[in-house]
N, C-alpha and C positions, 0 to 999 in steps of 0.2 A: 554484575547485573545480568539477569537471564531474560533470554532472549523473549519475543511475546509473540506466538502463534497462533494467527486470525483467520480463519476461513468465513469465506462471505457467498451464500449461494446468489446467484445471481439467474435471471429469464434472461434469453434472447442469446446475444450470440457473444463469443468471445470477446471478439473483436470490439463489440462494441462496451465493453466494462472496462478493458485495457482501454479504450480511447478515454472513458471517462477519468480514469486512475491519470492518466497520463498529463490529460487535460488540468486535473488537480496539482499535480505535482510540478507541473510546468508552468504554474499559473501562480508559483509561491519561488521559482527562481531554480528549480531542481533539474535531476536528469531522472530519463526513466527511458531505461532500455530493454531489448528484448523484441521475442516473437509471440505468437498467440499460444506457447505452450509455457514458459518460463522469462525470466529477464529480473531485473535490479532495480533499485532507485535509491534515490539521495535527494534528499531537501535540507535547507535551512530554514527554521524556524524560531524569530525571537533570539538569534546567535545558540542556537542547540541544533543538533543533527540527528536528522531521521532518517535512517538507511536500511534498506534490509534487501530482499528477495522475493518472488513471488514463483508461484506455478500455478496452471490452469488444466483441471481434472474433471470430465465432464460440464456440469456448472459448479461448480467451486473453484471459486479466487481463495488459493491459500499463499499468504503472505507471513514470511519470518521477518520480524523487526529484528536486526541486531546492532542496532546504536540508536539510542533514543536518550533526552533528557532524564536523570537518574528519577526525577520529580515526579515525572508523569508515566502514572499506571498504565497496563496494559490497556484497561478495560477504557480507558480516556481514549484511545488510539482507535482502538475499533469502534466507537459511537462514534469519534469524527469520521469515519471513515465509510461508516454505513451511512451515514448524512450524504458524503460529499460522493457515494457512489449508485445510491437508491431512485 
């Protein structure tokens, strides 16, 4: 399975796209660590697991998934995720 790398340009300020990411991920039973430059996360979802990395460059949230349900596409990740962080 290859990994699925998401960049998400985002307005305003780091800090505040990480609280929403975090908010998200936290809010589905997950961890999500890190500072405003890089950091991880881990959810379960439906007993599958969503796990990967993220860094923060300029306004780009770029996020590497590297565990995710074999089922679901890349492209399914990042439309939930442009929802749950726009």
């Amino acid at each position: 399975m290859s990994d699925c790398n998401i960049n998400i340009s985002f307005t305003g300020s780091a800090e505040e796209i990480l609280n929403k990411a975090k908010a998200a991920v936290e809010s589905q039973g997950g961890s999500f660590e890190g500072d405003l430059n890089s950091g991880k996360f881990h959810v379960s979802l439906m007993s599958n697991t969503v796990a990967g990395s993220y860094t923060v460059t300029d306004n780009q949230l770029q996020l590497n998934i590297t565990e995710k349900p074999m089922f679901v596409p890349c492209n399914a990740i990042e439309s939930f995720l442009l929802k749950k962080l726009s």
